[in-house]
C-alpha positions in Angstrom: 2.7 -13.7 8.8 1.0 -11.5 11.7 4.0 -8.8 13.1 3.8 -7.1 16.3 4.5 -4.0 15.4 4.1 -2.5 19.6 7.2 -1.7 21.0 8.5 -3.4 24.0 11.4 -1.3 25.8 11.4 -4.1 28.2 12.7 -6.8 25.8 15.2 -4.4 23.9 18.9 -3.5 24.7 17.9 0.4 24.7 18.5 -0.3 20.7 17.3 3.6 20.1 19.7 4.8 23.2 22.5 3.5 21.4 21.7 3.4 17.9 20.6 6.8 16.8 22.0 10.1 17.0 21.0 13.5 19.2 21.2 16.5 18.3 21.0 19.5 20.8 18.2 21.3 20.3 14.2 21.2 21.4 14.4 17.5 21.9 17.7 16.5 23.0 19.7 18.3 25.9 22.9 17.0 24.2 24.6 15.8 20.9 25.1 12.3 20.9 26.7 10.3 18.1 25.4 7.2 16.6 26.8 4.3 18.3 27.0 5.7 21.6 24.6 5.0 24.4 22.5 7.5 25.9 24.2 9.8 29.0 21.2 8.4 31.0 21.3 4.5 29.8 21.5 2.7 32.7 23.4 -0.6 33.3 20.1 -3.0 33.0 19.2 -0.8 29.9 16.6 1.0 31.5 16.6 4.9 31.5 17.2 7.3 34.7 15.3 10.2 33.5 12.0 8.0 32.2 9.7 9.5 33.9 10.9 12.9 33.5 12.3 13.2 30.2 10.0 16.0 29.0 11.7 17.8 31.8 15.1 17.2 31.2 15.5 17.9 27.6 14.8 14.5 26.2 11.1 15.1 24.5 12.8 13.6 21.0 12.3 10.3 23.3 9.2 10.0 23.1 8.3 10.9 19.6 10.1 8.0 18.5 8.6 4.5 17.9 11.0 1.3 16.6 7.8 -0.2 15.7 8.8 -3.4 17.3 12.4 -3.9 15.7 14.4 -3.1 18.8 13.1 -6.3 20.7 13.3 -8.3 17.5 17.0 -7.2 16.6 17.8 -7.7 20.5 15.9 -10.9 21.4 15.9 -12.8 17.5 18.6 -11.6 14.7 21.3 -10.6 17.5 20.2 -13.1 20.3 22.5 -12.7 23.1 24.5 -10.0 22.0 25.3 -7.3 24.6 26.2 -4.3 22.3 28.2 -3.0 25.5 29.6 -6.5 26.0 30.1 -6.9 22.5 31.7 -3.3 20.8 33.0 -4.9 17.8 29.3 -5.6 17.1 27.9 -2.2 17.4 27.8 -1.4 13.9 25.9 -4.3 12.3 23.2 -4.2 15.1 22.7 -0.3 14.1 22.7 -1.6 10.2 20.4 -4.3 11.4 18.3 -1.9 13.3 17.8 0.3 10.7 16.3 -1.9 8.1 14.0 -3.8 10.7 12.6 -0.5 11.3 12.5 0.2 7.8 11.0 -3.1 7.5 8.4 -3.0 10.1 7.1 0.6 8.8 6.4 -0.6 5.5 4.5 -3.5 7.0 2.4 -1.4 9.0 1.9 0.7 5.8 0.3 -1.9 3.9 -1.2 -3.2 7.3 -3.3 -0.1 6.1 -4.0 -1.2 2.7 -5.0 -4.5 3.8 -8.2 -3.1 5.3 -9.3 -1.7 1.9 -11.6 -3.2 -0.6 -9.1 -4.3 -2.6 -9.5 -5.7 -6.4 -7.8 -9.3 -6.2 -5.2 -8.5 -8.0 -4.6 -5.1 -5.8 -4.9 -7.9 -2.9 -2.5 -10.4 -4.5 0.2 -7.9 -4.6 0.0 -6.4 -1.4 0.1 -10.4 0.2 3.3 -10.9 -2.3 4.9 -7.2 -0.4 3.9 -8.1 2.9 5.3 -12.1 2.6 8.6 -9.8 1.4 8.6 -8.2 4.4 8.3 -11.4 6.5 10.0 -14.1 6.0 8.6 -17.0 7.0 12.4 -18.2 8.6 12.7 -14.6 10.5 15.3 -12.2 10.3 18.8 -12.9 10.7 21.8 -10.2 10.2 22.7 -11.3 6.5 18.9 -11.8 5.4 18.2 -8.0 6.6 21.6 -7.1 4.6 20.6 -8.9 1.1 17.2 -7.4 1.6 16.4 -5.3 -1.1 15.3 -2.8 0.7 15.1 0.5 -2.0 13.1 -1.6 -4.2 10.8 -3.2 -1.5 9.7 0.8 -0.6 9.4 1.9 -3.8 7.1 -0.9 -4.6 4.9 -0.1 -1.4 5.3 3.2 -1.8 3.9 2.9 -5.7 1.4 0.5 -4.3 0.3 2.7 -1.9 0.0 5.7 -4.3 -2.8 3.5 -6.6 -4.8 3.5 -3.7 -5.2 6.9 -2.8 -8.9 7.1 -4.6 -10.1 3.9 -2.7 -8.4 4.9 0.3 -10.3 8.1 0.2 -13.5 6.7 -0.7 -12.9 4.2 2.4 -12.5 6.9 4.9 -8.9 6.2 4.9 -6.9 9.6 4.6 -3.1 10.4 5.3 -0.1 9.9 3.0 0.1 7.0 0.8 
């Protein structure tokens, strides 16, 4: 299964606004706790400082990428749940949140891997990782839960690491 792993602010409920914490410092003006939404959130989840976040303090912004999982938890595994509508919610759509971005890194990981010369074997495993990773039903709130997460990225991760001589040999270079 093909994910779109581009994220699309536009189809999110400001997921990373909300979600993740600030610290004060170089790329945050303020502290703000997980679970909050951002000072500058504004009521059709759309940001009042966008275009000049560098500017005011908020350069963390952009150096963050959900990979796609804020549009999928918003518009798929939590489908019309407003997290300001919906308080009582807030924590498992963080939870949620979390893994899919979890999720959707390792798959762009192996996305990696996939364009290797790869034994069939080597290729047999990394289609048995990736089918893991997507489920052929989607994601819902308790599937993302039983997901066994640690051992799914210690798998790719010790997947990736036997490719680092074919990787380098392909041109491909970075961690694996």
């Amino acid at each position: 299964m093909s994910i779109d792993l581009t994220a699309d602010c536009s189809r999110c409920a400001a997921l990373c606004c909300m979600a993740l914490a600030f610290d004060k410092g170089a790329d945050f003006a303020l502290d703000k706790p997980a679970g909050v939404g951002c000072v500058n959130l504004r009521g059709d989840f759309g940001c009042q400082i966008h275009d000049s976040r560098i500017d005011a303090g908020f350069s963390g912004c952009l150096k963050f990428d959900c990979l796609g999982a804020g549009q999928r938890i918003t518009q798929e595994v939590f489908a019309g749940v407003d997290w300001r509508d919906t308080p009582a919610a807030i924590p498992d759509i963080i939870e949620a949140f979390r893994i899919l971005r979890e999720v959707h890194r390792l798959h762009e990981l192996l996305g990696f891997a996939a364009d290797l010369p790869l034994a069939p074997a080597q290729r047999d495993l990394l289609h048995a990782l990736m089918e893991e990773l997507a489920p052929n039903g989607g994601w819902t709130a308790d599937s993302l839960n039983q997901l066994p997460l640690g051992r799914l990225s210690s798998d790719a991760t010790s997947f990736l690491g036997s490719l680092k001589t074919l990787a380098k040999r392909g041109g491909i270079s970075g961690k694996a």
